[in-house]
C-alpha positions in Angstrom: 29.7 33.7 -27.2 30.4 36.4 -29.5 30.9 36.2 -33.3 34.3 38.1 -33.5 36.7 40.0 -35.7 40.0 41.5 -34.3 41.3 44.7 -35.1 45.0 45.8 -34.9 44.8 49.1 -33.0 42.2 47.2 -30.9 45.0 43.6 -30.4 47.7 45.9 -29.1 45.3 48.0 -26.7 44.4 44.6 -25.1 48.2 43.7 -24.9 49.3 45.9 -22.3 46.0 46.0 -20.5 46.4 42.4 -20.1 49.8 42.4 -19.2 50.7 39.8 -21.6 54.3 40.8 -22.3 57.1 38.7 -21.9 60.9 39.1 -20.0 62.0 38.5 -23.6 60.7 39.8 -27.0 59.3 37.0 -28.9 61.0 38.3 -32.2 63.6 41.5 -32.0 61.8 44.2 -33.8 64.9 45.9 -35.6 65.6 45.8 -38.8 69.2 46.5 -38.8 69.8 42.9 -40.0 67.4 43.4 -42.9 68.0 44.7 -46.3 66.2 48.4 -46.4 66.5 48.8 -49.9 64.3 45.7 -50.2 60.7 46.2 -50.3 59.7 42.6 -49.7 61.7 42.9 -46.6 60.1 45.7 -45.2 56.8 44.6 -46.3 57.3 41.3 -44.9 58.7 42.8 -41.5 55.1 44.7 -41.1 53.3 41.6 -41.6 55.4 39.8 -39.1 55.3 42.0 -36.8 51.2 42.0 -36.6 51.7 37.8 -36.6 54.1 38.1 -33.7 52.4 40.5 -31.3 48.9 38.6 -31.9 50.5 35.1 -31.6 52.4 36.6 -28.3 49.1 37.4 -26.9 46.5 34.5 -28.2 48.6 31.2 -28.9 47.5 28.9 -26.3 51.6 28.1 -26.9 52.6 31.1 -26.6 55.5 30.6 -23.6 56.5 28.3 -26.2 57.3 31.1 -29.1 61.0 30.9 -30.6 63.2 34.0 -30.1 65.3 33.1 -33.4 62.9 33.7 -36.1 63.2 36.7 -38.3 60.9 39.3 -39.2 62.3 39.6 -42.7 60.8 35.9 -43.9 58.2 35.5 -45.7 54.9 36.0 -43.6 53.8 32.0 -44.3 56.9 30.8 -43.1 57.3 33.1 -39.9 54.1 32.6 -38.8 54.9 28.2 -39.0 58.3 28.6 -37.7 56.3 29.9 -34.2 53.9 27.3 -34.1 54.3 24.7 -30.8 55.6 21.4 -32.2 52.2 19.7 -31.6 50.4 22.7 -33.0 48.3 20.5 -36.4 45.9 23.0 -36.3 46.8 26.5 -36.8 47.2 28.1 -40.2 47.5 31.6 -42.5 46.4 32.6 -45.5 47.5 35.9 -47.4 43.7 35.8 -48.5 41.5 37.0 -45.4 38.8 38.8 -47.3 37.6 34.9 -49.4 38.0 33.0 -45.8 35.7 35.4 -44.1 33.5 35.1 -47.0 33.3 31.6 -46.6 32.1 31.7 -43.1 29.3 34.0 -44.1 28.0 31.2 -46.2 28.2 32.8 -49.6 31.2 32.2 -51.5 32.8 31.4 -54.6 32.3 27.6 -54.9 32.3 24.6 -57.4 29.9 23.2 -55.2 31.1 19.8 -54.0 33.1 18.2 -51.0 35.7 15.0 -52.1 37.2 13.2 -50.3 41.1 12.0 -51.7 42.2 8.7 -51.3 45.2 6.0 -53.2 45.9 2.9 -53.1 49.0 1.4 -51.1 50.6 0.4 -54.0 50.4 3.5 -56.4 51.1 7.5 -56.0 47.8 7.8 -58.3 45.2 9.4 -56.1 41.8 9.9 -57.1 38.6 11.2 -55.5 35.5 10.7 -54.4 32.4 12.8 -54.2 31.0 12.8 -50.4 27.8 15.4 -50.9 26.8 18.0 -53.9 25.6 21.4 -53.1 22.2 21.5 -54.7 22.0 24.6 -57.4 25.4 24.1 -57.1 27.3 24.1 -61.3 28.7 20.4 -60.1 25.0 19.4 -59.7 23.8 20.4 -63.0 26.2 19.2 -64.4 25.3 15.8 -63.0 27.8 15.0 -60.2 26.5 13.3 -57.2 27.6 11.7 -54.3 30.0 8.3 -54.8 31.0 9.5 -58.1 34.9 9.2 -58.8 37.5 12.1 -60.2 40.2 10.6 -62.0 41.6 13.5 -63.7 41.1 17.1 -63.6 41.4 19.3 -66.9 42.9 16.2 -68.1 46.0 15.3 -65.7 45.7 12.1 -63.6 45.6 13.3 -60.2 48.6 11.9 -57.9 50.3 12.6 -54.6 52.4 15.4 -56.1 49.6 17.3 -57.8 46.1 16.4 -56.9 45.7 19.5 -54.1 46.8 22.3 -56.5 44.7 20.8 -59.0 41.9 20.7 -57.0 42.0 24.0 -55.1 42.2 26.2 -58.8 39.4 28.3 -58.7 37.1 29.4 -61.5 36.5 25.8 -62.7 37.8 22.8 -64.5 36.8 19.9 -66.4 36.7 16.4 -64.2 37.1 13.3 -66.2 34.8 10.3 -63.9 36.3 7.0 -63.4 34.2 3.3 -62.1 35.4 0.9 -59.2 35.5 -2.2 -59.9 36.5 -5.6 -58.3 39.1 -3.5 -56.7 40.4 -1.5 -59.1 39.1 2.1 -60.9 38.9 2.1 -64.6 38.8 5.5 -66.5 35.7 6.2 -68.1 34.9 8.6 -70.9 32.2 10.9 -68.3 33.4 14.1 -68.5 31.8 17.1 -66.9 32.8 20.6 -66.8 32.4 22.4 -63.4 32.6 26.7 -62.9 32.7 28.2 -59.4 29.5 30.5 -58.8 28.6 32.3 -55.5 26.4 29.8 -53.5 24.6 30.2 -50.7 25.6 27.1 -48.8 23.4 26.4 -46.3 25.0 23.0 -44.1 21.9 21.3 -43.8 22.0 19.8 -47.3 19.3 17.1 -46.5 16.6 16.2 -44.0 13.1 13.6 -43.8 11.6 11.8 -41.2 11.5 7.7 -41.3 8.3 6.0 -39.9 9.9 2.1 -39.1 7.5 0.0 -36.5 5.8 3.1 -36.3 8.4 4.8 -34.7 9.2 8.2 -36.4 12.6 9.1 -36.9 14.4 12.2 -38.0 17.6 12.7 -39.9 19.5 15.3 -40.6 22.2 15.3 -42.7 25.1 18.9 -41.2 28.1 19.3 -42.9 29.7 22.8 -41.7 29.2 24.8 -38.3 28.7 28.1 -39.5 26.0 30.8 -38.7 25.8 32.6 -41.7 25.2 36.4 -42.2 22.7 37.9 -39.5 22.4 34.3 -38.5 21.2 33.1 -41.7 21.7 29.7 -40.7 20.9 29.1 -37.6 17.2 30.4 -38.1 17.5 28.0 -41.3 18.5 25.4 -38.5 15.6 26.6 -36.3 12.6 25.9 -39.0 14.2 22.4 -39.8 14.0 21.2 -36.4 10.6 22.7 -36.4 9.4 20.8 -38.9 10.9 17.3 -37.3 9.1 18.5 -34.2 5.5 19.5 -36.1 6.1 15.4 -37.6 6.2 14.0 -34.1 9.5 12.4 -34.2 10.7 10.7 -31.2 14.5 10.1 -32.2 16.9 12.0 -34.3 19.9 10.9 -36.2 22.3 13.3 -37.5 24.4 13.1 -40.0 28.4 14.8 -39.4 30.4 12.0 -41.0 31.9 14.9 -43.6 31.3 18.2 -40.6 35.2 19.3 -40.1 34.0 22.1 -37.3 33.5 25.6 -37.4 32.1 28.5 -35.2 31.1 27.8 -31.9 27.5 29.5 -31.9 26.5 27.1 -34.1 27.6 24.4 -32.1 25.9 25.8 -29.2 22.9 26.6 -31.2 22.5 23.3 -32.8 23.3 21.6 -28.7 20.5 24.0 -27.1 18.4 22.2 -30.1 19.0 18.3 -29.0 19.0 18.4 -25.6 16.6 17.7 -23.1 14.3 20.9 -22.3 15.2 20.6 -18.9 19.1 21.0 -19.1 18.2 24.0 -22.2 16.2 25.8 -20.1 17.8 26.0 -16.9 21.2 26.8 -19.3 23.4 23.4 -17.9 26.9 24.3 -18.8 27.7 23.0 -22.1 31.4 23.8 -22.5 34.5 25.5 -20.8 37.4 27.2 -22.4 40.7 27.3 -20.9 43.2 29.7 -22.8 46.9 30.8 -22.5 47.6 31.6 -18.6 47.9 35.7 -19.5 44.7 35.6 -21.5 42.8 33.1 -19.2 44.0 35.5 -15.9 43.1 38.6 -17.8 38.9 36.9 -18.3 39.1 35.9 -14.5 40.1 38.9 -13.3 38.1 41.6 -15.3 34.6 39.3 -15.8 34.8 36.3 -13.3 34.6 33.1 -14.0 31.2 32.8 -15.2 32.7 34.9 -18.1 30.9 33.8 -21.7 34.7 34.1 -22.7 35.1 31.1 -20.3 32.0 28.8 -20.8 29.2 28.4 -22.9 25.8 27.0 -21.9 22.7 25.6 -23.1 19.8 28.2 -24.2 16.2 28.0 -24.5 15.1 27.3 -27.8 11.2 27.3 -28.3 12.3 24.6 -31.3 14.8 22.6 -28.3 13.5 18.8 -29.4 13.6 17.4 -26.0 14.9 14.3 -26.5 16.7 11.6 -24.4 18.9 10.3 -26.7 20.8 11.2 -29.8 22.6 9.1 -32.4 25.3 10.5 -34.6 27.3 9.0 -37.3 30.7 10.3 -37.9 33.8 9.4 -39.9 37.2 10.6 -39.0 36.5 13.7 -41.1 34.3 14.5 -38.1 36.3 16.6 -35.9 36.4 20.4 -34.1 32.9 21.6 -33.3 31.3 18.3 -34.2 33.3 16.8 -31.6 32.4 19.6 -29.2 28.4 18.8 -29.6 29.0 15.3 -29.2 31.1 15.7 -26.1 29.1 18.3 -24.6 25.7 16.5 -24.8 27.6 13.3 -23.2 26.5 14.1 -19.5 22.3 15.3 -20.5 21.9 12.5 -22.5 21.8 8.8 -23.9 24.7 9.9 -26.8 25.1 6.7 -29.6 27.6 6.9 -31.8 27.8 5.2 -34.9 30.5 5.1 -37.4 34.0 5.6 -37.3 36.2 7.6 -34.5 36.1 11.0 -35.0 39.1 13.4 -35.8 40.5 14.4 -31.9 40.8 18.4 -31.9 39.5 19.9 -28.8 41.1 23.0 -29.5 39.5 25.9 -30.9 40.9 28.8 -33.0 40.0 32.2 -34.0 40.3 33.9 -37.1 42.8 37.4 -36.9 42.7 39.8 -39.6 43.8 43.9 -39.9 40.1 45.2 -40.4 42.1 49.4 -40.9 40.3 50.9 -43.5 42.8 50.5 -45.2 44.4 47.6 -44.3 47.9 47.6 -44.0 48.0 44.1 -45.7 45.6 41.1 -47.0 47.1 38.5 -44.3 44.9 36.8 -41.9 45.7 34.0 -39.4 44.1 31.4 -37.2 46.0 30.5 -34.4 45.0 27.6 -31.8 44.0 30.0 -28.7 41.7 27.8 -26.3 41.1 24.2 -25.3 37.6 23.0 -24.4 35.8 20.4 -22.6 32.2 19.3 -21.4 30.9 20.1 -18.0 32.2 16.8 -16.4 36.1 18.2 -17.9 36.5 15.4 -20.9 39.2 16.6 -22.5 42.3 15.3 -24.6 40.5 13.0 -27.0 43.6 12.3 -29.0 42.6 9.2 -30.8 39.0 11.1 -31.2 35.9 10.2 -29.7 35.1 6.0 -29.7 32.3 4.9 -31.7 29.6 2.7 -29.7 28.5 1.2 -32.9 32.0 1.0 -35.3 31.0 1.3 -39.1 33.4 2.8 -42.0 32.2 4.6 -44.5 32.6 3.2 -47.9 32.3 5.9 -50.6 33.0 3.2 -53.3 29.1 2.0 -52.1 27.9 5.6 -51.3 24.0 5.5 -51.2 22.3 8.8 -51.0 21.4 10.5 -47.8 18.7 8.7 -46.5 18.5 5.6 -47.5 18.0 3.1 -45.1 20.3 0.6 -46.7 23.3 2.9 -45.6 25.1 0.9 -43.3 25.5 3.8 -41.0 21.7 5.3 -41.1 20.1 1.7 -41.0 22.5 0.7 -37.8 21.0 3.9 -36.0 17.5 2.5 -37.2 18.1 -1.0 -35.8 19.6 0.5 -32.6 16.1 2.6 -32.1 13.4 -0.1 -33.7 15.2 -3.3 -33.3 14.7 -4.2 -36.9 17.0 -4.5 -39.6 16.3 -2.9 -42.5 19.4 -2.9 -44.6 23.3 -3.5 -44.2 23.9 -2.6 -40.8 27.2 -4.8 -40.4 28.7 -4.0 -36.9 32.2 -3.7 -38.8 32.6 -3.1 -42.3 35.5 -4.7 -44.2 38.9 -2.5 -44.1 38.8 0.3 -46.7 40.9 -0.7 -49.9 42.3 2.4 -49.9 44.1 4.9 -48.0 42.4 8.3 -47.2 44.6 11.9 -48.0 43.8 15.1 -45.9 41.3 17.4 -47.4 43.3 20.5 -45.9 41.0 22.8 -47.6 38.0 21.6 -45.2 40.2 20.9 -42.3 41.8 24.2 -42.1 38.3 25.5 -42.4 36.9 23.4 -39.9 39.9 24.5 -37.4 38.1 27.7 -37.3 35.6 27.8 -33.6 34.7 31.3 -33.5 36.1 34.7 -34.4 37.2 37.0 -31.5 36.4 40.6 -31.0 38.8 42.4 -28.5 35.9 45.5 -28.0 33.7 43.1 -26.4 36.8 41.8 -24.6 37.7 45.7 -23.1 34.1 46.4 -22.3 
């Protein structure tokens, strides 16, 4: 599968070849209605217009598009007044150039992931650190997993506030607060965090475990992305290297905090942990079943062994070659980590330990006006495909079920790695048979109620990016 990027000139081309239009416009394209002294209006109606035409040909909804909804509105709201009603996933942003960015791996970052949570009983929300970016400003500074955000440049966070606050970029100041007995007390830890451009490789931690001699691998992956000329997938290639130069025998890894991302990577990372056997022969990992105008238009100009329709397993002179897997996830697991999960299900012993994952078996691409110049800054990531493994598991609403149910409880983070971690010593006792630290079957309920990270989830959304040149060829 192809990294993509659309282009306008290229979007409409691929319109009428495809013979996507409809009896009816999706939106009328007059602007008799509109004020033409305003500039916003006409600016706006430009924009819309690109959002309508690309949504008319992509949305996996997109018999589903309204008729009432008028150019003239501002871009954000057009583009969610299309959306299907059960459409969670697909977003805008009027910032293309800093999400692209992003998926290149180098970006503008303070440098660690929270999660947000509150208690039933208060509108106070605080958060918790789940990982720090190493050379990151948050790490120097001293911030590390578990720790707990009370304020930020001084104003309690609460259910009103606490995403702006957090999503400012440049910096801020983070006042720390302590859980205890239930309750988190203020405390007078204070550190002052800037955004720098990190390189932000998702493998932030991996070792190998010798228990009853026995060695076992862990890796702890927290985005699917492939980086700039693959950056991270070669990174991904010498880690699993140096498992396989220790002689492990099992792997464990890590996506509690893994929202998704691009596709290659998941199929990179799949080709990886699978048997040799189903890597090397190239097993079908995934299929991809699109709007019917977009999924007729693959059949009839590539066949249905299109790489537009499936994805398989590759040869990987790094490929593992294991029988089993064990991966911990959290509900914050979702998208791409899914898709690995899910896909691996019919090569291999799959155990999964933790809690169920998010349930999106969707996949999105990222469309942006790459004219030099472009005629605006917009960019938007509509739901386009849904996927499922080679046996056709699909429609994981409730997300994927846990064989081995564990929460994760941030208020007793340990570090990655350590074997008392309920979740990483459960995997342990599944593969050795000993216990070697707090591997409860269930955890007690979570005292607190967790709040969407829509930052990472809107991120995560993301599956691959979409080029309609190596569509027309």
């Amino acid at each position: 599968m192809k990294k993509l990027v659309l282009h306008a000139t290229l979007i409409i081309s691929l319109l009428a070849i495809a013979s996507c239009a409809k009896d009816d416009d999706l939106v009328s394209t007059s602007t008799e209605t509109a004020d033409t002294t305003s500039i916003a209006s006409e600016s706006n109606a430009v924009v819309n217009d690109w959002i309508a035409e690309n949504m008319d040909l992509y949305y996996y909804w997109n018999t589903s598009l309204p008729s009432d909804v008028s150019l003239t509105d501002y871009p954000e709201d057009f583009f969610y007044d299309l959306l299907y009603s059960s459409d969670y996933f697909s977003f805008i942003t009027d910032d293309a150039a800093s999400l692209i960015d992003e998926f290149s791996g180098t970006t503008l970052a303070l440098g660690f992931s929270p999660a947000f949570g509150k208690f039933s009983d208060s509108d106070q929300v605080f958060m918790i650190v789940e990982y720090v970016y190493s050379g990151s400003s948050a790490f120097e500074q001293g911030l590390k997993r578990g720790d707990i955000i009370l304020k930020i440049n001084g104003e309690y966070l609460d259910t009103d506030n606490y995403y702006d606050l957090y999503s400012q970029t440049g910096g801020y100041s983070v006042t720390l607060g302590s859980y205890i007995d239930g309750s988190i007390y203020e405390t007078s830890t204070t550190y002052d965090i800037s955004a720098t451009y990190l390189v932000l490789d998702p493998i932030i931690d991996y070792e190998v475990k010798e228990v009853n001699g026995i060695k076992i691998g862990y890796v702890v992956y927290v985005e699917f992305i492939t980086g700039d000329n693959d950056l991270f997938l070669n990174s991904m290639d010498q880690v699993m290297a140096e498992l396989k130069s220790q002689g492990i025998t099992e792997l464990v890894v890590d996506l509690r905090y893994n929202p998704g991302g691009e596709l290659t990577a998941a199929q990179h990372l799949a080709s990886l942990l699978a048997p040799a056997s189903a890597a090397s022969s190239g097993e079908a990992f995934v299929t991809f079943n699109y709007n019917d105008d977009l999924q007729n238009y693959f059949l009839r100009t590539e066949g249905s062994n299109s790489d537009n329709l499936k994805m398989t397993l590759e040869t990987n002179s790094n490929n593992l070659n294991l029988s089993r897997i064990f991966f911990l996830t959290t509900n914050g697991s979702a998208s791409a980590s899914e898709l690995v999960i899910n896909g691996l299900e019919p090569y291999m012993d799959v155990v999964v330990i933790g809690e169920p994952t998010y349930g999106k078996y969707y996949g999105s691409y990222v469309i942006y006006d790459t004219d030099t110049p472009p005629a605006h800054n917009w960019a938007i990531v509509p739901v386009v495909m849904k996927y499922a493994n080679s046996l056709g598991v699909t429609d994981f609403v409730n997300g994927l079920t846990p064989d081995v149910y564990i929460e994760d409880d941030l208020f007793s983070a340990k570090e990655f790695g350590n074997i008392t971690d309920p979740m990483l010593a459960s995997a342990i006792e599944q593969i050795t048979g000993l216990s070697v630290g707090n591997a409860r079957a269930v955890s007690p309920q979570k005292s607190y109620n967790t709040l969407l990270n829509k930052t990472k989830m809107a991120k995560g959304n993301v599956m691959g990016v979409l080029n309609p040149a190596d569509i027309l060829n």
